[in-house]
C-alpha positions in Angstrom: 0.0 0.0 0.0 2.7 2.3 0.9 4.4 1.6 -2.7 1.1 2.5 -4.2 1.1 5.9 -2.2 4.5 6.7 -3.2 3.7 6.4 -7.1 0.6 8.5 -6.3 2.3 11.4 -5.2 5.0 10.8 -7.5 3.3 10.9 -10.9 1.1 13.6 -9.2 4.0 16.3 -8.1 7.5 14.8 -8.0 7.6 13.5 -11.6 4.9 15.0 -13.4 4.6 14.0 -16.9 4.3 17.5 -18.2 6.5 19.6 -15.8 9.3 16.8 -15.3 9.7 15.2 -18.6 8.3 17.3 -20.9 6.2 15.2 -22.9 2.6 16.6 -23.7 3.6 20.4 -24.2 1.3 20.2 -27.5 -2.0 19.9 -25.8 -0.5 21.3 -22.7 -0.1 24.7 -24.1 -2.8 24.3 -27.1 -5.9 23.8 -24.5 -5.0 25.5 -21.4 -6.4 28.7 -22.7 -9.8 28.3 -21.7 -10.9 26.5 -18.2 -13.6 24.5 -19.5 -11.4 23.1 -22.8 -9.1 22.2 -19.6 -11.3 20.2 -17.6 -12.6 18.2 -20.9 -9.5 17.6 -22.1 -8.0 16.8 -18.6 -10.5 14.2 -18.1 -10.7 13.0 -21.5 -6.4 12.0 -20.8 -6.7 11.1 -17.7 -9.2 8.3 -19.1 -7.1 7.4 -21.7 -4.2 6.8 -19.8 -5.8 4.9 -17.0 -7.1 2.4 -19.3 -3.7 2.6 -21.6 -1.6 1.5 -18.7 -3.8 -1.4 -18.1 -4.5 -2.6 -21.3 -0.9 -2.4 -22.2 0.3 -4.1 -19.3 -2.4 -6.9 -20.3 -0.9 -7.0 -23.6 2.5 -6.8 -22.5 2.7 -9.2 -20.2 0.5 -11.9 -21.5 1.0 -12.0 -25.3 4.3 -9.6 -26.0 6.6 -11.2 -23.5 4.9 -15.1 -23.6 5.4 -15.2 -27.4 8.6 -13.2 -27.6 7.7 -9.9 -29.7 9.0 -7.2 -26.8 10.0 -5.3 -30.2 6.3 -5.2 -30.8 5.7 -2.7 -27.7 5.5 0.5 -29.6 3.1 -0.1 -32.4 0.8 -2.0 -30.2 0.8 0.9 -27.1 0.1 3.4 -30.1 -2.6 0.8 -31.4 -3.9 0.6 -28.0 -4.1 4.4 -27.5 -5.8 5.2 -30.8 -8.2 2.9 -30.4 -9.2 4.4 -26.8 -9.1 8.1 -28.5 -11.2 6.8 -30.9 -13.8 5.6 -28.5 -13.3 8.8 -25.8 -13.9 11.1 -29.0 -16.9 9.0 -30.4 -18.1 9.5 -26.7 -18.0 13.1 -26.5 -19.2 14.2 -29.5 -22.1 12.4 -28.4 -23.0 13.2 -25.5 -21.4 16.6 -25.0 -21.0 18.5 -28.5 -20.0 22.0 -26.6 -17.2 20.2 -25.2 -16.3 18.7 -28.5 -16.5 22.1 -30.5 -14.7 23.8 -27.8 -11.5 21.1 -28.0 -11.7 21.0 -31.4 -8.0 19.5 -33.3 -6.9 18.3 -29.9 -9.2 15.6 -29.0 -8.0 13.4 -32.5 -3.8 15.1 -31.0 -4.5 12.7 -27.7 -3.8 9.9 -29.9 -0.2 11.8 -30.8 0.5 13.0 -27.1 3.8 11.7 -25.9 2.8 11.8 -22.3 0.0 9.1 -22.8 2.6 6.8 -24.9 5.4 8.1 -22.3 3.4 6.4 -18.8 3.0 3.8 -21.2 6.8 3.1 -22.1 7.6 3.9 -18.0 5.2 1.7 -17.1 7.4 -0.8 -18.5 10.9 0.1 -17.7 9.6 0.4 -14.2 8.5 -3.1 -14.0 5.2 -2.0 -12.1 3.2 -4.5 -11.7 -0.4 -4.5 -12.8 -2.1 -2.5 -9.4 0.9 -0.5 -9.7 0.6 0.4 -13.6 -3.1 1.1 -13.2 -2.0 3.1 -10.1 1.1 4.8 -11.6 -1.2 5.6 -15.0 -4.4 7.2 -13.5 -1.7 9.5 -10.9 0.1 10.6 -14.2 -3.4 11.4 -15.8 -4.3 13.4 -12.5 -0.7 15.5 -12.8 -1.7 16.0 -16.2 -5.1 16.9 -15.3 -3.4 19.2 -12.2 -1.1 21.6 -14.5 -3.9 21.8 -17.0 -5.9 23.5 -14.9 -3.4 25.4 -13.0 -2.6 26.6 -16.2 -5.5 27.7 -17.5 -6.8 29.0 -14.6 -3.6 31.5 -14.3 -3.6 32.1 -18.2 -7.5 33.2 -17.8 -6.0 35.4 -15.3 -3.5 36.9 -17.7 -5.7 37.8 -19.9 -7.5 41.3 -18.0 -4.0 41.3 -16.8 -1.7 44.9 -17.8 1.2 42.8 -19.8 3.5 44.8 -21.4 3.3 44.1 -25.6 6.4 41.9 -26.4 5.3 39.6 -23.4 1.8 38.9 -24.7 0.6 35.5 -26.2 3.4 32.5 -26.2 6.1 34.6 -24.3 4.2 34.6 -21.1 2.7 31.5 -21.4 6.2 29.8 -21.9 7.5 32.2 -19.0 4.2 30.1 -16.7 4.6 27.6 -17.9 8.3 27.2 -17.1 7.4 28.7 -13.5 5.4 25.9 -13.1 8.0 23.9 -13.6 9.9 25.1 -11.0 7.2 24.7 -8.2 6.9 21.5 -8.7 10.5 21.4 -8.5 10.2 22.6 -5.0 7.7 19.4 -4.0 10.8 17.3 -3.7 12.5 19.1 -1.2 9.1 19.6 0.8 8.7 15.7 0.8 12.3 15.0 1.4 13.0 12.8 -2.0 
């Protein structure tokens, strides 16, 4: 249980997926200019990567490394998690079509975003076992989720904000963004890692 904890808070604030490795700075940046694109898009990867983890530990474990075909690992985690896009979009733009307008090229970019194939690929090196890939992929969906929303809350912010003119736009989101970074740089030191 205490393993289980420690990925938790790890994929959450020590190692977050966008803010520690980088990977996911397309949707990242592209949807947290509104709060609501934010939320939809934050669940929408969240679920995703959840069920990515699990189906690709499934995968991995019962038919990759039985028969052999560990090279095999990448175009069937990509398989995987365009098949789950597919399903989460086909979802949404049924049951809530603001939500779908509002994402717009995005939703189809979560089958591109590194950070879903990235938990996926660390999943693996980690040698998690299945509880602990389920756990260590819904905790990386939640960071994702997290700095999503801190982001679009603060660049909502910015917006009435008095910015001077060579700052406005991708400057001072990049500058956040980057500030960010270095909060969550600060959680290790707080939790003594």
């Amino acid at each position: 249980m205490e393993n289980l904890i420690l990925i938790f808070i790890s994929a959450i604030l020590l190692n977050n997926i966008v803010l520690s490795y980088f990977l996911g700075i397309c949707p990242f940046l592209g949807v947290s200019g509104k709060l609501e694109s934010a939320l939809g898009m934050g669940m929408a990867v969240t679920f995703v990567m959840t069920l990515a983890t699990s189906i690709s530990w499934l995968i991995y474990h019962e038919i990759l490394l039985r028969f052999q075909i560990e090279f095999l690992q990448y175009v069937v985690f990509i398989l995987v998690i365009a098949s789950l896009v597919q399903i989460v979009e086909m979802f949404i733009r049924k049951f809530s079509p603001p939500l779908y307008q509002s994402l717009g090229i995005y939703l189809p970019l979560i089958t591109s975003n590194c950070a879903i194939l990235g938990i996926v690929l660390f999943m693996v090196a980690k040698h998690y076992r299945f509880h602990e890939a389920v756990t260590y992929g819904f905790s990386g969906g939640l960071g994702f989720f997290l700095v999503l929303l801190i982001m679009a809350g603060i660049r909502e912010e910015l917006a009435y904000a008095d910015v001077p003119q060579v700052f406005r736009g991708a400057p001072l989101t990049l500058i956040t963004a980057g500030l960010l970074a270095l909060i969550f740089m600060g959680f290790q030191g707080l939790l003594g890692t």
